[in-house]
C-alpha positions in Angstrom: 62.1 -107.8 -0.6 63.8 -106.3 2.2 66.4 -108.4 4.1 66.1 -108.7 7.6 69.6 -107.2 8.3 69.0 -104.3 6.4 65.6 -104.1 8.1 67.3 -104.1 11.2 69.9 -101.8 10.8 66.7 -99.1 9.2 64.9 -100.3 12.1 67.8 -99.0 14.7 68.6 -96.1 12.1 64.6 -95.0 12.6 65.0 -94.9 16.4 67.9 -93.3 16.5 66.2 -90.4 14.5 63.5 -90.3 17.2 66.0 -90.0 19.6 67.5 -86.7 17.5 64.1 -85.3 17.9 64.4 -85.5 21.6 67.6 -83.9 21.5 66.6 -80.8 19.6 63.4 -80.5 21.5 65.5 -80.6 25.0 67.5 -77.6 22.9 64.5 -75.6 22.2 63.6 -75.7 26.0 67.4 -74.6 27.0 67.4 -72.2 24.0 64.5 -70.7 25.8 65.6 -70.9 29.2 68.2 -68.9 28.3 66.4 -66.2 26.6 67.4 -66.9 22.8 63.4 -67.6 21.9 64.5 -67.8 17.8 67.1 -70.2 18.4 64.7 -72.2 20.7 62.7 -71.6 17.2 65.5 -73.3 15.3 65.6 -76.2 17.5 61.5 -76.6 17.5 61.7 -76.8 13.5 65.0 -79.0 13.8 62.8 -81.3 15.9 60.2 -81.3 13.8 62.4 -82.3 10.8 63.5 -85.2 12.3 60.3 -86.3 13.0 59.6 -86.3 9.7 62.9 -88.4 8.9 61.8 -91.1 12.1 58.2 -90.9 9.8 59.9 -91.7 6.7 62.1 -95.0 8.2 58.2 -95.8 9.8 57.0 -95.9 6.4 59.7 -97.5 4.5 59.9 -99.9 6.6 55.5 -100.5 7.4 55.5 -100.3 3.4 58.2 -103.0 3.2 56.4 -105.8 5.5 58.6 -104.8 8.8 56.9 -105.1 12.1 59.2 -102.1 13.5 60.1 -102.1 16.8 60.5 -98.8 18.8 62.8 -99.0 21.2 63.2 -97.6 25.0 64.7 -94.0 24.6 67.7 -92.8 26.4 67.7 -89.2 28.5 69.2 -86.2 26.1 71.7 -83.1 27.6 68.8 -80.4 28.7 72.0 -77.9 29.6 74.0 -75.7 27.5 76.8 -73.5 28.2 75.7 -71.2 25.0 74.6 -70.9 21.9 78.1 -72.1 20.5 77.5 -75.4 22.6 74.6 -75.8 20.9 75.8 -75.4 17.7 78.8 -77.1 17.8 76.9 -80.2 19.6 74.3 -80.0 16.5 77.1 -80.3 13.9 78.7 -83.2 15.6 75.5 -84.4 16.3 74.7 -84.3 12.3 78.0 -85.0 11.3 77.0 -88.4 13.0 73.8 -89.2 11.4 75.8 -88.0 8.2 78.0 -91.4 9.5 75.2 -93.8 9.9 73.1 -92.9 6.2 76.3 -93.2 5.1 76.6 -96.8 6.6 73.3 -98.1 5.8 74.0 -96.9 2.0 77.1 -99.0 2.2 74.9 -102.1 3.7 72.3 -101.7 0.9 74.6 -101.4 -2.3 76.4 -104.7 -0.8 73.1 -106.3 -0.7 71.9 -105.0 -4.0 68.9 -103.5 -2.1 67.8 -100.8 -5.0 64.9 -99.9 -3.1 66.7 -99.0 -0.1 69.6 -97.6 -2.1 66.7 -95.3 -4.0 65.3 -94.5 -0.1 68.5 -93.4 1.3 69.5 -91.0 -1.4 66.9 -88.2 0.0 68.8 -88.5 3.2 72.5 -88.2 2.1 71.3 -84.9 0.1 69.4 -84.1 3.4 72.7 -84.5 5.2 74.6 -82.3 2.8 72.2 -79.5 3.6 72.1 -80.5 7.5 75.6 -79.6 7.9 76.6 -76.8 5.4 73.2 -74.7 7.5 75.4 -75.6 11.3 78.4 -75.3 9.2 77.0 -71.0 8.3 75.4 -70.7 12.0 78.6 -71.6 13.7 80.6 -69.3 11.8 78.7 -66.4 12.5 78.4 -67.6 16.4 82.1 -67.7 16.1 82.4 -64.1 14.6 80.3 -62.2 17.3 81.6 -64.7 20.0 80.0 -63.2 23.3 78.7 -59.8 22.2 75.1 -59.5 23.1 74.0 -57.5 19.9 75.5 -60.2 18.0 73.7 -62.2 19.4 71.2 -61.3 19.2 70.8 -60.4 16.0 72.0 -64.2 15.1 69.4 -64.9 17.6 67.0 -63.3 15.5 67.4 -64.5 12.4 67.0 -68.0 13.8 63.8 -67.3 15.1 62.9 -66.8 11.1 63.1 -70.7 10.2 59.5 -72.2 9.9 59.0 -75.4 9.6 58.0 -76.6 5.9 56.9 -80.1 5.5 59.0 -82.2 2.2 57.7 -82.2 -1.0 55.3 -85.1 -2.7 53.2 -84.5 0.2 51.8 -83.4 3.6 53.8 -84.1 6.7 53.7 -87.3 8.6 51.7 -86.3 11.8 49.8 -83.3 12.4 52.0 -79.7 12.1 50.4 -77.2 14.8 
């Protein structure tokens, strides 16, 4: 059984992921505004990744008993000054969510919550990954810095990602 701390703190954790959806989705449309339509790409799949991770708190927490709550979402940045911004904003961005698995990890070990411990280990390996991919994409950002075939081509190569639901089953909500 699921304490209702740890509930709570999955609870925030799950709308806090919803809220990262809205931020890459805002990115998509800026990424496109500003003529970098694989980027814009990126951020759509980004989005739809972390629409998965608010679907997988839902679950967890529906499959535990929890009566979630979904709480009123805040406005997200919708201008960039570049690609860089993007990018850099992402990593910190992740680096933050990185902060926050970490945390609720913490909270369940300290209540001997093995079912939530077991939960949260997809997302710290999920975080490893997050990172290390903004990690490669700023590097090369910073390499070309403003040269337009750089870009470009960076821009191109973004535009490559699809979005692949998670193993052990379909995604949460319907993929177009």
């Amino acid at each position: 059984m699921i304490s209702s701390s740890m509930a709570a703190a999955l609870n925030k954790h799950m709308n806090f992921e919803l809220h990262s959806a809205n931020i890459y989705l805002s990115m998509s449309s800026c990424a496109n505004e500003m003529g970098f339509k694989g980027a814009a790409t990126w951020f759509m799949v980004q989005y739809q990744e972390e629409m998965v991770h608010f679907m997988k708190f839902y679950n967890y927490l529906v499959d535990q008993g929890v009566n979630i709550s979904i709480l009123a979402s805040t406005a997200v940045p919708n201008t960039y000054s570049s690609l860089l911004d993007m990018f850099t904003k992402t990593l910190a961005h992740e680096q933050t969510i990185t902060g926050c698995i970490n945390d609720l990890t913490e909270q369940a070990v300290q209540e001997r919550d093995h079912a939530t411990q077991i939960f949260l280990q997809w997302f710290v390996t999920e975080q490893i990954e997050e990172e290390n991919n903004d990690r490669d994409i700023l590097a090369k950002l910073k390499i070309v810095g403003t040269d337009g075939h750089g870009l470009l081509m960076i821009d191109s190569e973004l535009g490559q990602r699809v979005f692949v639901p998670p193993a052990g089953g379909a995604a949460p909500f319907p993929v177009a």
